[in-house]
N, C-alpha and C positions, 0 to 999 in steps of 0.2 A: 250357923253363923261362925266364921272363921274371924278369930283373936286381932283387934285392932292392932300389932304390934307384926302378924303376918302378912296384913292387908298392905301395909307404909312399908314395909321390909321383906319382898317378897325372897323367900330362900326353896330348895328343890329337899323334899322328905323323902327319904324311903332306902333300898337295899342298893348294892352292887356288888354283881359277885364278879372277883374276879381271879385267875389261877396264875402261878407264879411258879417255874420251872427255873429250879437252879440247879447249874450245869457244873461239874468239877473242871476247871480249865488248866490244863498239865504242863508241866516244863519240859522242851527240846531235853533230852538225853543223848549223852556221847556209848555208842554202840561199844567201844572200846575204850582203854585210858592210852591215851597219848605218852608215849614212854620218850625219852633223851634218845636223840639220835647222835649219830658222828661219820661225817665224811669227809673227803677230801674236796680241795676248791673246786676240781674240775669235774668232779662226776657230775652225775644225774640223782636229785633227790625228788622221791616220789612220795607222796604219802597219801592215802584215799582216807580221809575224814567223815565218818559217816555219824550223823546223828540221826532220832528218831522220836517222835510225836507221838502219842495217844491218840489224839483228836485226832477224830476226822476231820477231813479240810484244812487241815493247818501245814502251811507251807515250811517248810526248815530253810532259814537262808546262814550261809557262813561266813565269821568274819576273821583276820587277822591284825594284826600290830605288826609286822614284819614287814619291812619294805626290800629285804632284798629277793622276792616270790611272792605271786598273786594265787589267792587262794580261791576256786570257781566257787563261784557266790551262790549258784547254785547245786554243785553237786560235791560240793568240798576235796575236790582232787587239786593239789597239789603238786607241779611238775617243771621243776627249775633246774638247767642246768648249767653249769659254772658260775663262780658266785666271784665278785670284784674285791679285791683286796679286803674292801673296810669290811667286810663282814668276815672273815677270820678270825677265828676266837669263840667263842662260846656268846649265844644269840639268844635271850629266855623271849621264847613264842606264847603267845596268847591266841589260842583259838576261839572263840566264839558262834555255838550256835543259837539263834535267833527265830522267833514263831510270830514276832512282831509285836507279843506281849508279852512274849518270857526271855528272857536269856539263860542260858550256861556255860560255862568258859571251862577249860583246863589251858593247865601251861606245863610248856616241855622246853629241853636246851637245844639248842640246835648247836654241834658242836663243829666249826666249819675248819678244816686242818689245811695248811696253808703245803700249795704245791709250789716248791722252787721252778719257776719263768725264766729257761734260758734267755741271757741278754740276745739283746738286738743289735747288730751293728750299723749304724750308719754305712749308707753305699757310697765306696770310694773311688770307683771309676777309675781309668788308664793314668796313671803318670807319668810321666817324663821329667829324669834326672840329670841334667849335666855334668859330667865329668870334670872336676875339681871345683864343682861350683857348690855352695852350700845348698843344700837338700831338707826341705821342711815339709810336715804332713800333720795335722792333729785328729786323728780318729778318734772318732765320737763311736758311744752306743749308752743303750739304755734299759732299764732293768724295771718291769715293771713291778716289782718284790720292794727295790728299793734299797738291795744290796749295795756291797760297796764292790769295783769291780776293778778285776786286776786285767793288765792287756799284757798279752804278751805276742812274740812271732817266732814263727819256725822259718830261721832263715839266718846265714850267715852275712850277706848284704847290710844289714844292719842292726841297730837295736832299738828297742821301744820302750819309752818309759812307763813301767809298769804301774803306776799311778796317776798318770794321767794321758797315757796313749798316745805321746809326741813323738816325733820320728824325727832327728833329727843327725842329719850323717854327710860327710861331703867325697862323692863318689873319687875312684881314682883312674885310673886308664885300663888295669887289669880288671877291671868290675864293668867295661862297657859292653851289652849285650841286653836281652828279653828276661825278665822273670817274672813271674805267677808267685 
């Protein structure tokens, strides 16, 4: 006869066995340390970023902070060449490799060295100056550095204002002819 208190309350008696496998689950490691680089605007910066997993089955994916270079999200190569003014200067990079449950980062300088950008001249096309008639011209150009720019000309015809590129001259009879 089973206990009135089992009978109104029925509950499940007895064993269950069961096994319980715990796995050590490891952090992405950097193959190498990421050391300060330095280059110039214009080259080519490469850098192959390799990280590495214990586990089996564990994918590495890579990330960065840097927006002037996209880092392959899967195979951590790195390959940017010429970098736009604002990045000039010393750049601290955060690398990040990623297992999707672990993270590890290092960080490096990227040290970007600024190449002098011969100016641009604005195109001035054929003129035609009258003789004795007053003669104006304002050349333009531009500097993507952001220098300050001086104009000057090789030419006795006339002269240019070396701070702001005006040409300003009124020919005379002896000056009438072609020049380049």
């Amino acid at each position: 006869i089973l206990p009135k208190e089992i009978i109104e309350k029925p509950s499940i008696v007895g064993y269950v066995l069961a096994q319980v496998r715990i796995i050590i689950k490891n952090v992405p490691t950097f193959d190498f340390n990421l050391t300060n680089q330095t280059i110039n605007q214009s080259s080519t910066f490469v850098l192959d970023v390799n990280c590495s997993d214990i586990d089996s089955g564990d994918t590495v994916t890579y990330y960065d902070n840097f927006t002037g270079f996209e880092i392959n999200r899967t195979t951590g190569l790195i390959n940017q060449t010429n970098f736009n003014q604002s990045f000039v200067g010393n750049n601290t990079i955060n690398i990040t490799c990623s297992d999707s449950l672990f993270n590890t980062s290092q960080v490096f300088v990227l040290t970007i060295l600024n190449v002098n950008d011969a100016p641009v001249l604005s195109s001035i096309g054929p003129q035609i100056a009258t003789e004795g008639s007053l003669f104006t011209l304002d050349v333009d150009a531009t500097d993507t550095d952001g220098d300050n720019l001086t104009f000057s000309a090789s030419t006795t015809l006339f002269t240019i204002n070396p701070a702001n590129g005006l040409i300003n001259f009124t020919s005379s009879l002896s000056q009438v002819g072609n020049y380049t």
